[in-house]
ROPAFI-522482 format. One line per field, with one value per residue: residue number from 0; residue in three letters; chain; y, x, z of N, C-alpha, C, O in turn. Coordinates in steps of 0.2 Angstrom, whole numbers. Layout:
ROPAFI-522482
n: c(NUM:...)
res: c(ALA:...)
chain: c(A:...)
nyy: c(Y:...)
nxx: c(X:...)
nzz: c(Z:...)
cayy: c(Y:...)
caxx: c(X:...)
cazz: c(Z:...)
cyy: c(Y:...)
cxx: c(X:...)
czz: c(Z:...)
oyy: c(Y:...)
oxx: c(X:...)
ozz: c(Z:...)
end
This chain:
ROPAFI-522482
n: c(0:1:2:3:4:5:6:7:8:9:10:11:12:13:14:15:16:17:18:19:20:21:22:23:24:25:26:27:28:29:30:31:32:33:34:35:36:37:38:39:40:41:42:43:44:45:46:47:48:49:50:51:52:53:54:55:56:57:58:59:60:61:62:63:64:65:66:67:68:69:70:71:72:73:74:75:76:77:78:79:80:81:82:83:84:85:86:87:88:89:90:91:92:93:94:95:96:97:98:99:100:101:102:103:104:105:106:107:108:109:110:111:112:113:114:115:116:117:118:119:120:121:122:123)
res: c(UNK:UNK:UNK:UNK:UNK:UNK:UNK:UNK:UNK:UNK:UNK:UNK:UNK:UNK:UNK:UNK:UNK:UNK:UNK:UNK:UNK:UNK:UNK:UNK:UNK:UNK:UNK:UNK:UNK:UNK:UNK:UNK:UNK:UNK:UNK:UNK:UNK:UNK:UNK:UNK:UNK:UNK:UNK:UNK:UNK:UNK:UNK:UNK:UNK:UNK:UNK:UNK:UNK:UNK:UNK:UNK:UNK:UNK:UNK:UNK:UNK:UNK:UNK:UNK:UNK:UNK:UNK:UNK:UNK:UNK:UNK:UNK:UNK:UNK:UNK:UNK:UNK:UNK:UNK:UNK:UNK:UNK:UNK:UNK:UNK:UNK:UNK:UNK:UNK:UNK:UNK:UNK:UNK:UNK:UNK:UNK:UNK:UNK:UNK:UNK:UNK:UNK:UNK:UNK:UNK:UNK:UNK:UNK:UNK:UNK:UNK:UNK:UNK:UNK:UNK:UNK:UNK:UNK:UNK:UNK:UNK:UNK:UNK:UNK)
chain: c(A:A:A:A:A:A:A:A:A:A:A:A:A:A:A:A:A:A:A:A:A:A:A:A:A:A:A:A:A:A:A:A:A:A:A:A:A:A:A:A:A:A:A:A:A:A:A:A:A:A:A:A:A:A:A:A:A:A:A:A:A:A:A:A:A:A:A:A:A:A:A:A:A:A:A:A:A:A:A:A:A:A:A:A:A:A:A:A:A:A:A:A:A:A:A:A:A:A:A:A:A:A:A:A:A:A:A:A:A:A:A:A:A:A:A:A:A:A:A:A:A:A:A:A)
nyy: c(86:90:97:101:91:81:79:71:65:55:54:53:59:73:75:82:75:63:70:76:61:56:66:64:52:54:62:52:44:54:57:44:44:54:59:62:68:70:68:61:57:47:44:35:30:19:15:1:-16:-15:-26:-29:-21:-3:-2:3:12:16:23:29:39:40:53:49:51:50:40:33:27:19:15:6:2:-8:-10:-12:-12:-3:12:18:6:3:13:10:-2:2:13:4:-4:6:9:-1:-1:9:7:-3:3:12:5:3:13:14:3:-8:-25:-40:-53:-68:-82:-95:-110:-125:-137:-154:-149:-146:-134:-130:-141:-156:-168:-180:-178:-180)
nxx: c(-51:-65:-63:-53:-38:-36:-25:-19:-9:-6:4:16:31:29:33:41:42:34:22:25:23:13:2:6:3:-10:-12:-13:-20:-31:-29:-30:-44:-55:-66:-67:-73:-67:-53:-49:-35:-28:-14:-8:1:-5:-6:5:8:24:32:27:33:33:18:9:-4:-15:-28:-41:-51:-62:-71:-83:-95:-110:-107:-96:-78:-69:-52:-45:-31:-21:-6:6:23:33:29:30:25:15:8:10:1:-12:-16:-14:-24:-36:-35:-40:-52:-56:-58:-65:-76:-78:-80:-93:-99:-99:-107:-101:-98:-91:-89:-95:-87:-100:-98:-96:-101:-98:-98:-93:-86:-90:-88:-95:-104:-103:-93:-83)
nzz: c(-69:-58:-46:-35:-31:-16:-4:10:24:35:49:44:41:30:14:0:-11:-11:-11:-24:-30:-28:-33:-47:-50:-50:-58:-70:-69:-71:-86:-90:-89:-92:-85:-73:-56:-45:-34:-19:-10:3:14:28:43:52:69:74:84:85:85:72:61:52:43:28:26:10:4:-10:-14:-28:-37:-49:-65:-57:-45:-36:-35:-23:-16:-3:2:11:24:18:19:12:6:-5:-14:-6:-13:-27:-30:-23:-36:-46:-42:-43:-58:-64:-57:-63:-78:-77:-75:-85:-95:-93:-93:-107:-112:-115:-116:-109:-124:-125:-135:-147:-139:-150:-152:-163:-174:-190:-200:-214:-220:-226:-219:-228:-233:-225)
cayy: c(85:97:97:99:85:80:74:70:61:54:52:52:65:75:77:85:70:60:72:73:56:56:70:58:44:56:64:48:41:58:57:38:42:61:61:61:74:73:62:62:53:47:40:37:25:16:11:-7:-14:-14:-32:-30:-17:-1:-7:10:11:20:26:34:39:47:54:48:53:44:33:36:21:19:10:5:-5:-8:-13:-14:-11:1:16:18:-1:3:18:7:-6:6:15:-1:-6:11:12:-5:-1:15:2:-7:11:17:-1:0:18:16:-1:-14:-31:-45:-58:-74:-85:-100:-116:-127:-147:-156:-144:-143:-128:-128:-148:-158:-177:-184:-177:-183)
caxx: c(-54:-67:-64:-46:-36:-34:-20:-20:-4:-5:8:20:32:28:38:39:43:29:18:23:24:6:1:10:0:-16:-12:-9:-28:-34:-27:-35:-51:-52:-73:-65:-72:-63:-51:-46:-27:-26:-6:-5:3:-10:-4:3:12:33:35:25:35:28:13:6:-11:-17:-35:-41:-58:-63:-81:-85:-101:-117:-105:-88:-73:-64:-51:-42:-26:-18:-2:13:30:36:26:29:25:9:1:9:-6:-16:-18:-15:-31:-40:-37:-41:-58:-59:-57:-72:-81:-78:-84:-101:-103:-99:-110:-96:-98:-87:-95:-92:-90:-105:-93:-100:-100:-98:-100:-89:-89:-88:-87:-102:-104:-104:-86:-78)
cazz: c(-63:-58:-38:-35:-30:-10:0:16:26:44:55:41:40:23:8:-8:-17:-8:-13:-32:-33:-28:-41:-55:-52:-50:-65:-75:-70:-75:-92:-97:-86:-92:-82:-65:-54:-38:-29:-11:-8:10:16:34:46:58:75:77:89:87:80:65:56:48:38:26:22:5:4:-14:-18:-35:-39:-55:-64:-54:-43:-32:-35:-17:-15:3:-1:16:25:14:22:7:6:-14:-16:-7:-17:-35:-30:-24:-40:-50:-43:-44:-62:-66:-57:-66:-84:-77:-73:-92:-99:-91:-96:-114:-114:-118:-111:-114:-128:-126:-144:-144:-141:-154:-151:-166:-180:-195:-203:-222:-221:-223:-215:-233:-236:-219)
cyy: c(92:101:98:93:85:77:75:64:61:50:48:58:67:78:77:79:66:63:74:67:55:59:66:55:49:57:59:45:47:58:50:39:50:64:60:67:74:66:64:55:52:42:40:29:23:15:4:-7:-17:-20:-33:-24:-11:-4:2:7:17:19:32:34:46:46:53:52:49:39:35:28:21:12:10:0:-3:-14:-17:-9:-5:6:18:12:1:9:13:3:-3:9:11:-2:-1:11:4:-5:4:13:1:0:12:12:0:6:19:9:-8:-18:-34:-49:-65:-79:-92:-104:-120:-136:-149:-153:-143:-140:-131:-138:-153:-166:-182:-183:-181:-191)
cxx: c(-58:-66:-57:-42:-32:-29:-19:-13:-4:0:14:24:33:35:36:39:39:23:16:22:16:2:1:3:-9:-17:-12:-18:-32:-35:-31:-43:-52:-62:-72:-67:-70:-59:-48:-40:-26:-19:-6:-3:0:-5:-4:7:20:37:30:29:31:24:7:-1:-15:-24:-37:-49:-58:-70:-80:-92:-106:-112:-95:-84:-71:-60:-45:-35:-21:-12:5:19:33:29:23:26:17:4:4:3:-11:-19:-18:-23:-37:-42:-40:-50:-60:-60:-64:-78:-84:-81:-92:-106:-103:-105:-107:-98:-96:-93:-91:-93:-94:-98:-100:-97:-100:-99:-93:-91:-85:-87:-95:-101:-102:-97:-81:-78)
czz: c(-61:-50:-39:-30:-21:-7:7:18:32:46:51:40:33:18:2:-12:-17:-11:-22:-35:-34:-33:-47:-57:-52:-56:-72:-77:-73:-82:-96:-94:-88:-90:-77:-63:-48:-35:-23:-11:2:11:24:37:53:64:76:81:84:82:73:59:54:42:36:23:17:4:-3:-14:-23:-37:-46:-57:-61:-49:-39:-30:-27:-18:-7:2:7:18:21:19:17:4:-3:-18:-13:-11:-25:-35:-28:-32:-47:-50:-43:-53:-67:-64:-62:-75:-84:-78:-81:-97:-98:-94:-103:-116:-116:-111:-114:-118:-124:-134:-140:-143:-146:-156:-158:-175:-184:-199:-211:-223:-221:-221:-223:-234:-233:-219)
oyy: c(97:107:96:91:89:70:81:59:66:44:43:63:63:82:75:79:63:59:74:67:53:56:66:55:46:55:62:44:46:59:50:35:53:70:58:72:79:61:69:49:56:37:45:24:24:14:0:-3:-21:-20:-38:-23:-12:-8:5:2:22:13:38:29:52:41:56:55:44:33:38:24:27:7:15:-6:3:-20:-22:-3:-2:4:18:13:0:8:13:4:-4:7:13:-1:-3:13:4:-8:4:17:3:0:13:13:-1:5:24:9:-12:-17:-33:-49:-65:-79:-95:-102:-119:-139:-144:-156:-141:-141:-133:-140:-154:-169:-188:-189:-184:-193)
oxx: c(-55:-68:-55:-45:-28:-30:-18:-13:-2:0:16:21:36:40:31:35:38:19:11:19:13:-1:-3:-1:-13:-21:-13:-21:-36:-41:-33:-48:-47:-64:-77:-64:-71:-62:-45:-41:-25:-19:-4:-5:2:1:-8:11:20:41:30:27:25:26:4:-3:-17:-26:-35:-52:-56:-73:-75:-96:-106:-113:-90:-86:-72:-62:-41:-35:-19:-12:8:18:38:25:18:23:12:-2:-1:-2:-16:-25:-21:-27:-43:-47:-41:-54:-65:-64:-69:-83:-90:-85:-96:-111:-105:-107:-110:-99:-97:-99:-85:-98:-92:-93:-106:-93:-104:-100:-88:-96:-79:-85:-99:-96:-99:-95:-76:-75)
ozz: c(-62:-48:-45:-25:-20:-7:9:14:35:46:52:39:29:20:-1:-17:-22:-14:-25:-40:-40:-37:-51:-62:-55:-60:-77:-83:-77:-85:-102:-96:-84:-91:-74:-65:-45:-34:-22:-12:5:8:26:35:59:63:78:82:80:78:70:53:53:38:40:20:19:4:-2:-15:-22:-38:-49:-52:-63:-50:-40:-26:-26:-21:-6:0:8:16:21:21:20:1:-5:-24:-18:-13:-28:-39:-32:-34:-52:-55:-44:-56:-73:-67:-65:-79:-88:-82:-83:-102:-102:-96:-106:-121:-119:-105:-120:-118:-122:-138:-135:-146:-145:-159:-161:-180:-181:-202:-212:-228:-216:-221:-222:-237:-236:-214)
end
């Protein structure tokens, strides 16, 4: 990464282990995306009211080459549980990212109606 990696946490009180955790999983997208020039981590806990519970909201954006992934993944009650799908879906966009720059698109095979291969009508 050529930016160094940002973390930001609102209105959560901070921890070491929160913030390795976040490292981890930064460190994990770098290693299969290794064109990643910067990510920003945001963790904070919005204002709602009393009867809905904490609900955490994970915010990543990573510069790529030409083009910047964001992903907002919002409102899970388990803080760990919100940045797992956050980064799920980060690196599953960052999959799509690496397909488009190497040129892979899925094929699809023809379907082929009535066609027997290696068999001719005379044999059947």
């Amino acid at each position: 990464m050529q930016i160094p990696l940002q973390i930001t946490i609102r209105d959560i009180e901070h921890s070491d282990v929160l913030d390795a955790h976040i490292r981890d999983k930064v460190k994990k997208l770098d290693e299969f995306f290794d064109r990643i020039i910067s990510c920003r981590v945001v963790v904070e806990l919005p204002h709602k009211h009393h009867h809905q519970g904490k609900q955490f909201n994970v915010r990543i954006d990573i510069g790529v080459p030409g083009s910047e992934i964001v992903v907002n993944r919002d409102h899970h009650e388990d803080i760990y549980v919100a940045l797992r799908d956050a980064f799920d879906i980060a690196k599953r966009q960052l999959e799509d990212y690496a397909r488009k720059m190497r040129g892979d698109t899925k094929s699809h095979e023809s379907k082929r109606s009535n066609e027997h291969i290696g068999i001719n009508d005379e044999e059947a």
